[in-house]
DRENVEX-807355 format. One record per residue (C-alpha): residue number from 1; x, y, z; residue in one letter. Coordinates in steps of 0.05 Angstrom, whole numbers, plus 5000, padded with zeros to 4 digits. Layout:
NUM/X/Y/Z/a;
...
This chain:
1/5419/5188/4910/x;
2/5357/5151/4879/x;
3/5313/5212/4890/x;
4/5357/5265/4880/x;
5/5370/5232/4808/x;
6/5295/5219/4793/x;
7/5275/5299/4808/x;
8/5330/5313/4768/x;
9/5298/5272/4707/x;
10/5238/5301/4725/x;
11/5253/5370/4708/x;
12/5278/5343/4642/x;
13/5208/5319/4622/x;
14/5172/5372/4596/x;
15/5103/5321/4587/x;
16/5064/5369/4619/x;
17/5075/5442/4631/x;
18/5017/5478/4680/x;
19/5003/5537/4721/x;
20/4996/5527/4798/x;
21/4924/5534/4789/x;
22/4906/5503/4726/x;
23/4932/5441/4689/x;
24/4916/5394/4620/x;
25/4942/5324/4608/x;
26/4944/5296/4535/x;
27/4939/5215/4566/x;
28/4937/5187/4497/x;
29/4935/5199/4420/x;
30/4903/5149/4366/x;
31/4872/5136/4297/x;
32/4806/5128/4303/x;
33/4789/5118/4234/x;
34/4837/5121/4161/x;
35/4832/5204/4163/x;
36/4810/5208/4229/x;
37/4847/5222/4296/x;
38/4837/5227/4365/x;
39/4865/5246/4436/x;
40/4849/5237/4505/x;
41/4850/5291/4554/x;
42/4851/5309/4630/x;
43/4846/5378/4653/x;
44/4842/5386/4727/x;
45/4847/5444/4783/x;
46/4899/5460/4841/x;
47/4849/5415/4885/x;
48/4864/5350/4829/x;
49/4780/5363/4817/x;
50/4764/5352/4743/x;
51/4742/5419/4707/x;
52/4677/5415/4673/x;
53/4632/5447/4626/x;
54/4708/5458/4572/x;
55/4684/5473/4505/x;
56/4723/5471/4442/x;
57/4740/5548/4454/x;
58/4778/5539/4510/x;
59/4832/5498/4462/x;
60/4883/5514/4416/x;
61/4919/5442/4383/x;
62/4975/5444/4343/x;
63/4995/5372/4307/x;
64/5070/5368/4282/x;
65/5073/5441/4281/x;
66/5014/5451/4241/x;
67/4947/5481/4278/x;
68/4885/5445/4275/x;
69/4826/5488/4271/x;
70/4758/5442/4264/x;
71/4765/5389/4316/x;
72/4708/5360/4371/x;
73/4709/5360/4445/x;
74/4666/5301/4480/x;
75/4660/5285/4549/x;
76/4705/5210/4546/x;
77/4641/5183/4578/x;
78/4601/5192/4526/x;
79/4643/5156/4480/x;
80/4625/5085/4508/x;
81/4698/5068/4517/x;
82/4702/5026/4582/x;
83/4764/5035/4625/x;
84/4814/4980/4644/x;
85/4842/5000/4723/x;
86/4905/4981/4755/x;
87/4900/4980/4831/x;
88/4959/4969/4853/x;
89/4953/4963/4939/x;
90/5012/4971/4985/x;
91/5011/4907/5031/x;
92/5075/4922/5075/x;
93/5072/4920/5155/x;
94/5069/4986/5158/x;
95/5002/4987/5129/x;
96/4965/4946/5190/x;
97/4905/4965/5220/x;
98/4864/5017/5214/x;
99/4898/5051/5146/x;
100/4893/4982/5113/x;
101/4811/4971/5139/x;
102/4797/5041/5104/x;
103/4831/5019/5039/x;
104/4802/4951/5029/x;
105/4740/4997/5044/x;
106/4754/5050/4997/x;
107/4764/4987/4938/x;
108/4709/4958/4948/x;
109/4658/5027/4951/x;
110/4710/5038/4881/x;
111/4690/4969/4841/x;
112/4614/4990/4860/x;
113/4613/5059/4821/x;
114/4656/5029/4761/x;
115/4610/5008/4697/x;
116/4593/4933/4680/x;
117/4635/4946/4614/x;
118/4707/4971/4654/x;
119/4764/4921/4667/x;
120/4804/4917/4734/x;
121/4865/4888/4748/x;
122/4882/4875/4831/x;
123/4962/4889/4830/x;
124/4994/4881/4911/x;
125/5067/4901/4932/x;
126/5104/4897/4986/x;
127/5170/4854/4989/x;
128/5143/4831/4923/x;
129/5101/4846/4864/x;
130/5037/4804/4850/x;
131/4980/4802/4797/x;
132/4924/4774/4840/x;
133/4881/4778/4783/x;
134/4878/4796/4706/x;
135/4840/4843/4679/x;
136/4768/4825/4693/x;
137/4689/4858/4694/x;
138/4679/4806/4753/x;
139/4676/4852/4816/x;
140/4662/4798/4861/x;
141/4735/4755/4840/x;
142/4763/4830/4860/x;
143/4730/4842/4917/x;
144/4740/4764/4940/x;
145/4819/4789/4933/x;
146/4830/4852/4956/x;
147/4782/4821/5030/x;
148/4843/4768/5029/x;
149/4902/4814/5027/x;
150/4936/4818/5087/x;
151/4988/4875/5112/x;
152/5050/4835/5131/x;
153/5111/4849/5088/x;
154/5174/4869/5099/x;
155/5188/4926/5043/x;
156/5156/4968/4995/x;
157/5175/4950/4920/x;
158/5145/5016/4909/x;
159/5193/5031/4831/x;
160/5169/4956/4812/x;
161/5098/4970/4825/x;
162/5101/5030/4788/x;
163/5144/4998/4720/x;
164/5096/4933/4721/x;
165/5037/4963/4732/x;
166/5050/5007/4667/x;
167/5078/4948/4633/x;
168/5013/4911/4655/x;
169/4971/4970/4627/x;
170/5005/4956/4556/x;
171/4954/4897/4552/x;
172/4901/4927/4565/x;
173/4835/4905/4533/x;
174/4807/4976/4536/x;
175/4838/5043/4504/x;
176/4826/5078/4566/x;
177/4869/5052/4614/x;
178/4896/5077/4683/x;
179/4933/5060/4739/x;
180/4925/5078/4814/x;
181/4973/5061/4856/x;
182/4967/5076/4946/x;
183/5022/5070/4984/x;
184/5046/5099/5056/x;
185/5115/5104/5054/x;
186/5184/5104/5005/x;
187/5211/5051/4957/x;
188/5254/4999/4990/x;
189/5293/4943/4959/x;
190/5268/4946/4888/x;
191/5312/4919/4830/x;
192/5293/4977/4781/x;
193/5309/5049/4801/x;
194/5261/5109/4789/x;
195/5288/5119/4722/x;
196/5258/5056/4705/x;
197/5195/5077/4731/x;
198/5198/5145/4693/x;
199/5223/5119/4624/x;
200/5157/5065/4625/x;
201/5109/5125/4644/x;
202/5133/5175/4598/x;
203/5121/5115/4532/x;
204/5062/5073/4563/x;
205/5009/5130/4550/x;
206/4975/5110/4620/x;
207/4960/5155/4672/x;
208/4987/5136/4735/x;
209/4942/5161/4798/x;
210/4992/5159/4864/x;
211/4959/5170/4930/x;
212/4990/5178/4994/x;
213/4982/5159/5068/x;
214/5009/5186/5130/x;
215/5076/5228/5134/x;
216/5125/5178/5118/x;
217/5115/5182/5031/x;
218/5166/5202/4979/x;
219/5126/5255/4960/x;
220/5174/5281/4895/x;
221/5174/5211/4875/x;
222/5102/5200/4874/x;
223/5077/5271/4847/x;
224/5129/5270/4797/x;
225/5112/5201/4763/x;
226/5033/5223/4767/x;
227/5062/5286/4733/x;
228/5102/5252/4678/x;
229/5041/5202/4655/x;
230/4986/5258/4657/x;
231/4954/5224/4732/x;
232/4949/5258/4791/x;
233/4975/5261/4863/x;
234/4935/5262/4925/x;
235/4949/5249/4999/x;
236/4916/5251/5066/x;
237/4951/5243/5135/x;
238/4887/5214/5165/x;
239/4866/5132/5147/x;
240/4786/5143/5141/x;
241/4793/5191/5081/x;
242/4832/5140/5043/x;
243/4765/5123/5011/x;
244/4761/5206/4985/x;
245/4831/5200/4957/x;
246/4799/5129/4910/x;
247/4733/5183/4899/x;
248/4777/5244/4869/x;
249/4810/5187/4822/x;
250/4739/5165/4793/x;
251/4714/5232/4788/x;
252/4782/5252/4748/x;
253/4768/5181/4711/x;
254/4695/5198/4699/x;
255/4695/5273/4669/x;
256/4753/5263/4616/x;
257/4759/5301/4543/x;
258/4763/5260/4469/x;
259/4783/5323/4418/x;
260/4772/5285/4350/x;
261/4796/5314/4281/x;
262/4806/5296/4207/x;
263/4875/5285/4198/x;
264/4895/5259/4123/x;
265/4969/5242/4133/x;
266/5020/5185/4122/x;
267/5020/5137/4182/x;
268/5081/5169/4226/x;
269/5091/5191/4298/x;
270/5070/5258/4300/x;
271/5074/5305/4362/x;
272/5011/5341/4398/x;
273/5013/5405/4423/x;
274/4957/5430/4468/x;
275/4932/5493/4499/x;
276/4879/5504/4552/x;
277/4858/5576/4572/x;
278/4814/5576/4630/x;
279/4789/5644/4652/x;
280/4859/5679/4665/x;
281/4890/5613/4679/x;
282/4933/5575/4615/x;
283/4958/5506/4618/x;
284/4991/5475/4558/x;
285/5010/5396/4547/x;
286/5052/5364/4493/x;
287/5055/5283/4477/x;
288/5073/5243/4418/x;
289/5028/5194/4385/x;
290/5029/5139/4332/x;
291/4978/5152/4267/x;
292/4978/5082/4240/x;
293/4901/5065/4212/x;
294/4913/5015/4175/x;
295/4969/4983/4218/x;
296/5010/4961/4168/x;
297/5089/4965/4186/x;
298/5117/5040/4179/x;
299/5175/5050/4123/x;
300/5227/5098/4158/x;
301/5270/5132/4101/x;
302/5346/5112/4123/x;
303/5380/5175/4155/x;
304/5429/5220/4104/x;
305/5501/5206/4117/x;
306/5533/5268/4147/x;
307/5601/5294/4123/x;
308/5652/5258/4171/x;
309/5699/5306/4214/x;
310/5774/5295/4226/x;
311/5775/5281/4301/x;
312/5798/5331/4346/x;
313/5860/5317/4385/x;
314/5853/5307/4456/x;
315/5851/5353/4506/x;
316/5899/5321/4541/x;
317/5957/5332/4501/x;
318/5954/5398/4508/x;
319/5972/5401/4576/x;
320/6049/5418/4595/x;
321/6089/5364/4640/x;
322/6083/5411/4706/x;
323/5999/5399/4684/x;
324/5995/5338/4695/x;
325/6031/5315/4749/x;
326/5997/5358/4787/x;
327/5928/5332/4748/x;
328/5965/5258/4767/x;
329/5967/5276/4838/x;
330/5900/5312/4838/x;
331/5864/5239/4815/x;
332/5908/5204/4872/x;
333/5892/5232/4927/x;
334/5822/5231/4910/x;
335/5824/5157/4895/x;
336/5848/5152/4967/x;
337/5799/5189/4992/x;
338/5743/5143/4963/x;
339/5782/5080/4985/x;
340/5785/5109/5050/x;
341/5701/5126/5043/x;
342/5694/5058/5021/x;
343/5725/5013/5074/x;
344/5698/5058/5132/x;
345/5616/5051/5101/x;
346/5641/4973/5092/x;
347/5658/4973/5175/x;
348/5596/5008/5185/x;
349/5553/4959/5151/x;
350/5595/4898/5175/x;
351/5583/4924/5243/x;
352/5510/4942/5232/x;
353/5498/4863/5204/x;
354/5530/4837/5269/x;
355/5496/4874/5308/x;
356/5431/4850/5277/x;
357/5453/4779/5270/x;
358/5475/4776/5347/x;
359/5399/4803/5365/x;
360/5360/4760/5330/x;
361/5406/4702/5353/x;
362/5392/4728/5424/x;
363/5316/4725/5400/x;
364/5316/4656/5374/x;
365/5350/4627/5434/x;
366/5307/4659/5489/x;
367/5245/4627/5444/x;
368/5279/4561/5446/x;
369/5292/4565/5512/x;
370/5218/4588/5542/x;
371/5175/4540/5579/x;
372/5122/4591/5581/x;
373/5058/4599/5531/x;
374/5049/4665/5483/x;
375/5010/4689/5532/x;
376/5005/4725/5602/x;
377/4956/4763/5650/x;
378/4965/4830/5673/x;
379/4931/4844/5738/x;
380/4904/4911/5754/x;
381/4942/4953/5808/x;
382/4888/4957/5851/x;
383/4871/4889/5861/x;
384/4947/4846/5882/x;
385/4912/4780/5882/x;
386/4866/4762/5847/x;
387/4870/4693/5804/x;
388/4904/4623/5788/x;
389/4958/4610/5754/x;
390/4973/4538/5732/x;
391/5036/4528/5692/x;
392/5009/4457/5667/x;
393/5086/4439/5639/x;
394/5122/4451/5703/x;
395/5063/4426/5747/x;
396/5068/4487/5784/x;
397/5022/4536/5808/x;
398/5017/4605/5851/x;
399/4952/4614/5888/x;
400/4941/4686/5868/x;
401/4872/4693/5905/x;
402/4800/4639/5913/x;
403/4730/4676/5904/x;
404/4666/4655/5871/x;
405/4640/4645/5825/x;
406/4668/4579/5804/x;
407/4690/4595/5728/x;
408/4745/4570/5694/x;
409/4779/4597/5633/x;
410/4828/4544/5599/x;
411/4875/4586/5560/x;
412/4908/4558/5495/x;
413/4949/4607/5465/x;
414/4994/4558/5422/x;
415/4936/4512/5401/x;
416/4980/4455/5438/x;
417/4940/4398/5477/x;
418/4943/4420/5553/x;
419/4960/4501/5561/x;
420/4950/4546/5622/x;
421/4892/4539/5672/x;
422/4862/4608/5707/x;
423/4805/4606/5755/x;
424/4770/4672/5750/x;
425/4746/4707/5813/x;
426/4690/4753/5829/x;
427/4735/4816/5822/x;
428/4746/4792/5748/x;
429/4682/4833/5717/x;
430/4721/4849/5656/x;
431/4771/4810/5620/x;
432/4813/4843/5562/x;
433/4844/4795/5501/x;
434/4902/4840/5456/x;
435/4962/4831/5431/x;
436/5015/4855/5456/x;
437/5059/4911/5439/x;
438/5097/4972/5468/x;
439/5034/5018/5472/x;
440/5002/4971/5508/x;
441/5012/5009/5574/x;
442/4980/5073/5554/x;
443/4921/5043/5524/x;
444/4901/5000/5595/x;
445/4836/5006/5626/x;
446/4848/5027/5702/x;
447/4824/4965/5733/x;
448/4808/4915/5681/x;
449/4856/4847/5677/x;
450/4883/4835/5617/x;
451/4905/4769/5575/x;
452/4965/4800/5537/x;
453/4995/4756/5467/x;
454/5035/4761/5417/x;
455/5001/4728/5365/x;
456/5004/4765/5301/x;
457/4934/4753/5286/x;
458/4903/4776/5348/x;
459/4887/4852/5348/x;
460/4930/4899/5392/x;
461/4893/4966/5447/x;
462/4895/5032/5410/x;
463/4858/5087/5417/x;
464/4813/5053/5372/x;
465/4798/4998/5407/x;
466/4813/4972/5476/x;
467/4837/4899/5447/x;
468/4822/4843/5404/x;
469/4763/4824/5452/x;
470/4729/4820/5527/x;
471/4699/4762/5568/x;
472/4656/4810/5617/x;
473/4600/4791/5667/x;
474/4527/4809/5639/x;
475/4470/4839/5664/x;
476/4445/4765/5677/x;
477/4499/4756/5731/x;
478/4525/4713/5667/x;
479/4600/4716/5634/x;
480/4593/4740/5562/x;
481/4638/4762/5504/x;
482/4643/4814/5458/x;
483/4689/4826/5394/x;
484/4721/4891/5395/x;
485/4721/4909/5323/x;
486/4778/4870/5314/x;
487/4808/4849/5245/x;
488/4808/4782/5241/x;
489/4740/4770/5281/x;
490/4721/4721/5350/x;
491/4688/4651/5342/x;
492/4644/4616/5379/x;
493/4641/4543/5358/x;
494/4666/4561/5291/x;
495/4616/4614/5282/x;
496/4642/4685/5277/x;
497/4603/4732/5325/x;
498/4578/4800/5317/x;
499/4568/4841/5376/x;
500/4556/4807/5451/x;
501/4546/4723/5466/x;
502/4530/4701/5526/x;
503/4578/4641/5543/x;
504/4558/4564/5559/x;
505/4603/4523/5600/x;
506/4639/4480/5542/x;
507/4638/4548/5495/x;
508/4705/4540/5449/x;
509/4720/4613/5434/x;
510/4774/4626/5373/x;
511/4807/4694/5369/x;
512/4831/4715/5305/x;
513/4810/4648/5263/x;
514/4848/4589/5256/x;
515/4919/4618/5269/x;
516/4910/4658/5329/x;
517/4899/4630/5405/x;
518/4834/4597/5434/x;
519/4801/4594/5496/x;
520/4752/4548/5530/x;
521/4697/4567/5579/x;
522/4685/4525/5636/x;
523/4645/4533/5703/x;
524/4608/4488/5746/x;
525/4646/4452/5814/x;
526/4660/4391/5785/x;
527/4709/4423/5740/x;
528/4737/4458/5797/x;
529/4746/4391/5836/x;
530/4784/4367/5775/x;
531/4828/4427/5774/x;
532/4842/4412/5843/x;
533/4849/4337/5845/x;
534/4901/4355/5781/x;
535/4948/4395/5842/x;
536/4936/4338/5896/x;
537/4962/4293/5842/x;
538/5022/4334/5816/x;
């Protein structure tokens, strides 16, 4: 209902009217100086790529009806008028791993081409909108941000973001101002519909720059609001050319129009009409804009009272008796037919909430009920026995399989003082840290054991990666470790690694920082004496 009302609207705006091929943008009108005026242009190809080289030919500019014929075309550039940026990133769940890498990637490689004079603003949204900074020409307080934002909401506040970020871009230190907004999927939960969204665009004068990622985007939504505040839409189904979607927003950003002109009138609003004629291709754009040099409040002459009409009588009494009862009869039945609508979508929803409520009740109780860690091993099939298991709570243990070398791997998945105890075994060459989730199974290594969690920050096999992290036996005849690219990083010791350690017996090794699960090397016999006077005792 939310969409099919906002492409509705959209049709209604007639901001900007373009050719397939060719379009032109009027982003913002202004008085420049006390008989001088000025607007900002975008004129861009099917591709969203900015057209260069535009010349003062290729316009025709009408204001309030009357057509201007000496005006000036600059590159914006030129100008020295610094922009002041929006980015607004999409932090919800949906967003984790490899899409959200490429984005904090295509920020940062963003704030590096930007001028010293711009302004950014870092805007995130997910089950929330937040300002995580103002606008500032500090990249490093940016950068310090956007390398803290972490994927992990529930929704996608996507008509908020859009209606604050324009409402933020009303305070903008900067004339220029724009707003770029990523996201990979549809609004959800937001108090303000896309109307809201639309009426802020079409007044705020700011560009709004939507790009997409993956298959799962309201795509009217998002090209319709660029549309409506002279932006752009762009979208990719594939995470590592996020940071080309950020590039075809700077180059837009970069090769913008000022068309200046003497214009000796009383301050007003007056409305902008203008034509582009590229080669065969025409684009026209229309936009109002306040002329107000001196900024002194504008008088507006009171209306002229209009000659007052009789009213008309109703249409209702018209109608004959036989009319409406069967009008009567007509709005009864479909008031029972709504009633009826309405009670069976309240069942539905009743039963859907139960449903819920009686699964994550199942949930919570089978987590208060476990004795076991957040952990487990997963053998390969090839090898049935092959390690230790030591349940340190129950005092129980299965012999699994004995084999040297003597090295021990204390697992601590919970961070609690005494966890699980393994005793690895000569077959063990390779051992495999990732989270776990339902692909797990088609992204296993034939042959390779595997330490399976669910810890949130520990990263999960894909075809990426083959886990979070491996404890493998070196060329030395030595157990090492090697980080797998994951997102949150391994530490040694409280040093974060970077490629392959060798282990020491004593070596505390944290995956996924202070919030995921550690593990402590150990080796020698007279740890494995302890292990085993721990069972005689038990």
């Amino acid at each position: 209902m939310r969409k099919a009302g906002f492409v509705f609207l959209f049709f209604l705006c007639s901001v900007c009217i373009a050719s397939a091929d060719v379009s032109v943008a009027i982003l913002k009108g202004e008085a420049v100086e006390e008989n001088k005026a000025a607007l900002y242009i975008s004129a861009v190809d099917d591709a969203g790529r900015p057209i260069k080289g535009l010349s003062e030919e290729n316009f025709v500019l009408f204001i309030g009806g009357e057509k201007i014929e000496d005006f000036a075309l600059e590159p914006a550039s030129t100008v020295e008028e610094p922009l002041s940026i929006i980015l607004g990133v999409d932090v919800s769940g949906s967003m984790r791993g490899r899409p959200f890498e490429e984005t904090q990637k295509a920020i940062s490689i963003f704030l590096d081409q930007l001028e010293k004079k711009d302004f950014v603003v870092l805007m995130s949204f997910g089950t929330a909108v937040r300002f995580m900074t103002d606008f500032t020409q500090e990249r490093y307080i940016v950068r310090t941000q956007v390398e803290a934002l972490r994927p992990v909401e529930e929704w996608t506040h996507l008509y908020d973001a859009t209606y604050e970020a324009l409402k933020k871009g009303k305070d903008a230190p900067t004339t220029r101002t724009a707003v770029i907004l990523l996201t990979d999927g549809k609004d959800e939960g937001s108090e303000r519909v896309a109307k809201d969204a639309v009426d802020m665009a079409t007044g705020a004068s700011v560009p709004v720059f939507t790009l997409g990622f993956g298959h799962d985007i309201d795509s009217a939504y998002l090209q319709g609001i660029a549309q409506v505040s002279g932006g752009d839409f762009a979208t990719t189904p594939e995470p590592e050319r996020i940071p080309e979607l950020y590039q075809g927003v700077l180059d837009q950003l970069k090769n913008q129009y000022m068309i200046s002109f003497d214009f000796a009138k009383e301050p007003s609003t007056y409305k902008a009409s203008l034509s582009l004629t590229y080669g065969n291709l025409t684009a026209k754009s229309t936009k109002e804009f306040l002329f107000n040099p001196t900024g002194a409040p504008i008088v507006v002459a009171p209306p002229v009272a209009e000659r007052v009409m009789p009213p008309q009588k109703p249409w209702y009494e018209s109608l004959t008796r036989q009319q409406l009862i069967v009008l009567g009869s007509l709005v009864v039945v479909l008031l029972v037919l709504i009633i009826i609508y309405i009670e069976r979508s309240r069942k539905k929803i009743r039963k859907e909430r139960e449903e819920k409520e009686g699964w994550m009740k199942q949930i919570a109780e089978m987590i208060e009920s476990s004795d076991t860690e957040d952990c487990e091993l997963e053998y390969p099939s090839e090898y049935p026995t092959i390690v230790h298991y030591f349940d340190s709570r129950s005092g129980q243990m299965t012999q699994v399989a004995r084999n040297a070398p003597d090295v021990l791997l204390q697992i601590d998945c919970l961070k609690s003082s005494v966890p699980l105890v393994h005793e690895g075994v000569e077959v063990l060459d390779e051992l495999i840290i990732a989270k776990k989730s339902k692909e797990r199974a088609s992204f296993r290594k034939k042959g390779v054991v595997y330490l399976w969690t669910r810890n949130e920050y520990v990263s999960r096999a894909s075809q990426e990666r083959d886990g979070h992290a491996r404890i493998f036996v070196s060329e030395g005849e030595r157990f090492a470790i090697e980080d797998l690219g994951s997102m949150n990083g391994t530490w040694i010791g409280g040093k974060k690694i970077d490629g392959t350690f060798p282990l020491q017996d004593g070596d505390v090794i944290d995956l996924g920082g202070k919030d995921g699960i550690r593990i402590v090397y150990r080796e020698s016999d007279q740890v494995k004496r302890e292990f085993e006077q721990t069972m005689v005792s038990r």
